[in-house]
C-alpha positions as CSV (number, residue, x, y, z in Angstrom):
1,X,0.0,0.0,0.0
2,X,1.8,3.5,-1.3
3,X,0.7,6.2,1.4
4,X,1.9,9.7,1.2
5,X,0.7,11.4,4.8
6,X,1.1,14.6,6.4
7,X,1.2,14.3,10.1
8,X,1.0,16.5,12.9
9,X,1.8,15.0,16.7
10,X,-0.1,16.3,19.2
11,X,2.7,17.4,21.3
12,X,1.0,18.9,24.6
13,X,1.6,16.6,26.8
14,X,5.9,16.4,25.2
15,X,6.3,19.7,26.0
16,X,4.7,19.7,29.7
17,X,7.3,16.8,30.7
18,X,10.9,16.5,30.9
19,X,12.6,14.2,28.4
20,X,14.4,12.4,31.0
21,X,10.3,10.9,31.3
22,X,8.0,8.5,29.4
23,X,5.3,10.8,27.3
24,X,2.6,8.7,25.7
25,X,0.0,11.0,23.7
26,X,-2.1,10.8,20.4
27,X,-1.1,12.0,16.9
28,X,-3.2,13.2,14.0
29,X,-2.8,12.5,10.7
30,X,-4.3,13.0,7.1
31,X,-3.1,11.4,4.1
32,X,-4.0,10.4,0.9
33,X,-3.7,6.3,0.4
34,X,-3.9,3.7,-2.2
35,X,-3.5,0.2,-3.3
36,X,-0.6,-1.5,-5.1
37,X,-3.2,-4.5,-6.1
38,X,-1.7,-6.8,-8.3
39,X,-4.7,-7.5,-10.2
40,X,-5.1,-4.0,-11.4
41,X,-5.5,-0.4,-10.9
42,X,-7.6,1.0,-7.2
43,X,-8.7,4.5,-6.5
44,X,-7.2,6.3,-3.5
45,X,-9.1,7.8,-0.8
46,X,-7.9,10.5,1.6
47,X,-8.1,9.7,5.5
48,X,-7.9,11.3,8.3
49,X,-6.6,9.0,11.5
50,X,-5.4,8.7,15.3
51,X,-2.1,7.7,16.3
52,X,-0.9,6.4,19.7
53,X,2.9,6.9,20.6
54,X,5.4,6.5,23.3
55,X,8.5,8.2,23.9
56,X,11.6,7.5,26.1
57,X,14.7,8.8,27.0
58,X,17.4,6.9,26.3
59,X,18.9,7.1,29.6
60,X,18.8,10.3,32.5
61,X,22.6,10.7,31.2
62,X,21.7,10.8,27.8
63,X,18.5,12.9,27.5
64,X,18.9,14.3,24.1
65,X,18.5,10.5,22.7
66,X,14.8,8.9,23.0
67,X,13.3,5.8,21.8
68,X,9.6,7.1,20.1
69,X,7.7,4.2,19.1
70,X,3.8,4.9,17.1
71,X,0.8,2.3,16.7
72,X,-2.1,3.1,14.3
73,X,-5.1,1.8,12.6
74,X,-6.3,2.8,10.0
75,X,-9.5,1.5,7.8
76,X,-10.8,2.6,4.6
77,X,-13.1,1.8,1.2
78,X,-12.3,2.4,-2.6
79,X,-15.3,2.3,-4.7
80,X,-15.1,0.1,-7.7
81,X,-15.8,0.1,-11.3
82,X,-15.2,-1.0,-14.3
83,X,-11.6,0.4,-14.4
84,X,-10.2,0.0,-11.1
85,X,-10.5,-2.4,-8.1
86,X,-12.8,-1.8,-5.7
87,X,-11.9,-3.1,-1.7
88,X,-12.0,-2.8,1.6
89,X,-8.7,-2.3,3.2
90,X,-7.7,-2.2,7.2
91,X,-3.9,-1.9,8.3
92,X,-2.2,-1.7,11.7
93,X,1.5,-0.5,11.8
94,X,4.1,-0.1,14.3
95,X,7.6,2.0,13.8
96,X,9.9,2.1,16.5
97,X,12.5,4.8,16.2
98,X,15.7,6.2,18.0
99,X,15.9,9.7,18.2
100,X,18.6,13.2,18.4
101,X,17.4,15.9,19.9
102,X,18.7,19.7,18.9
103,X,18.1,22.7,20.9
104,X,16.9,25.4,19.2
105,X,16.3,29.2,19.7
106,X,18.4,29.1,23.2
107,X,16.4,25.8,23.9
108,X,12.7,27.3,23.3
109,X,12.2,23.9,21.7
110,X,13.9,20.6,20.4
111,X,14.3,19.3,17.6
112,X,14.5,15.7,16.9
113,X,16.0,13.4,14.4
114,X,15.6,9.8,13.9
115,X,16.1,6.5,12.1
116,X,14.5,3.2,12.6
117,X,12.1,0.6,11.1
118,X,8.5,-0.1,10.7
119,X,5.7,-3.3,10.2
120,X,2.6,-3.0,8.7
121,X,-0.4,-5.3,8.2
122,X,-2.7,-4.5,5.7
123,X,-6.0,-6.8,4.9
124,X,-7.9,-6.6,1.4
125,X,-11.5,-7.9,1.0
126,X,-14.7,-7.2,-1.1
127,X,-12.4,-6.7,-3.6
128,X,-14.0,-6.4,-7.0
129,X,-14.8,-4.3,-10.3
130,X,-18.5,-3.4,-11.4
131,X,-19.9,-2.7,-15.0
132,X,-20.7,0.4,-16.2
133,X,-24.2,0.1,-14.6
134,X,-23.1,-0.7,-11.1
135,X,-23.5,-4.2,-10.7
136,X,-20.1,-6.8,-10.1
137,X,-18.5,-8.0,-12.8
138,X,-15.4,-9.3,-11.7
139,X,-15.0,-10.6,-7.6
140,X,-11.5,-11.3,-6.8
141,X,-10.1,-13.1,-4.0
142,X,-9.1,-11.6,-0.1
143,X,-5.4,-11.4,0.5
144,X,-3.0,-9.7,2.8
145,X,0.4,-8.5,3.0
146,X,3.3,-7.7,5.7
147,X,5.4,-4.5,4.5
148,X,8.7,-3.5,6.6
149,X,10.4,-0.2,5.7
150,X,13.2,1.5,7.1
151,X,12.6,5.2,8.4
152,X,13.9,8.5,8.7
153,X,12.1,11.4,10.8
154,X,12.0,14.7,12.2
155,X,10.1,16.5,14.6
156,X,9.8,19.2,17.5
157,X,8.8,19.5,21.2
C-alpha cells in the first residue's frame, strides 16, 4: 500500500514533561492512500486518522536521545468500477525509532532526528470491479500483506 501522509503529533503533553520521562499522547494525521493491487488499478481515498505513541529517553545521562515508538489503525473503502478495483482495506502498523534531539532558539524547543524501522499489516477484501451500470462483474479473492520499511524522521517538542 503507497501512502503519502502529512502528520501533525499532538505534542501537549511532550512539551509539559521532561525528556528524561516517558510521554505517551495521540497524533493526528491526514493522508491520501492507495493500493498497489496486483490484479489492477484501485482509487485512493484521503483519511484522516489517530495515532498512539510513546517516547523515552534513552537514559537520564543521555536525554537528548529517546526511543519514540507509534501504533495506528487505519481503515478505509475504494469504490469500484469498471476500471479500477474496488476493496475494503484495514492496516495496523508499528515504527519504533531512535531519536537526536537539537536545541533550538536558546532551547525554546527541540528538535529531533531519527532512524528506525516499521511493520505494517494490511488486509484486502470485497475486492472487485462493477460494469458500467453498477452491478459486479469481476470478484477477486481476499489477501494480505506484511510490509517493513526503514525510516527517517523529524520533529519538534
Amino acid at each position: 500500500m503507497r501512502t503519502l501522509l502529512i502528520t501533525c503529533l499532538l505534542l501537549l503533553p511532550m512539551l509539559s514533561m521532561a525528556q528524561t520521562k516517558t510521554v505517551w499522547g495521540l497524533g493526528a494525521s491526514y493522508g491520501s492512500l492507495s493500493v498497489d493491487d496486483p490484479k489492477g488499478n484501485t482509487g485512493s481515498d484521503s483519511l484522516f486518522y489517530i495515532s498512539g505513541f510513546l517516547s523515552r529517553a534513552v537514559n537520564r545521562n543521555h536525554p537528548s536521545w529517546r526511543y519514540f515508538f507509534e501504533l495506528n489503525y487505519r481503515s478505509f473503502e475504494l469504490a469500484p468500477s469498471a476500471t479500477e478495483i474496488g476493496q475494503d482495506v484495514s492496516s495496523f502498523a508499528l515504527s519504533g525509532t531512535l531519536q537526536k534531539g537539537f536545541d533550538v532558539s536558546d532551547a525554546l524547543f527541540q528538535v529531533w532526528l531519527g532512524a528506525g524501522a516499521s511493520i505494517e499489516l494490511n488486509e484486502f477484501e470485497n475486492r472487485q470491479k462493477t460494469n458500467a451500470s453498477g452491478k459486479l462483474a469481476t470478484k477477486y479473492a481476499n489477501r494480505s500483506e506484511t510490509n517493513y520499511g526503514l525510516l527517517l524522521n523529524t520533529g519538534a517538542s
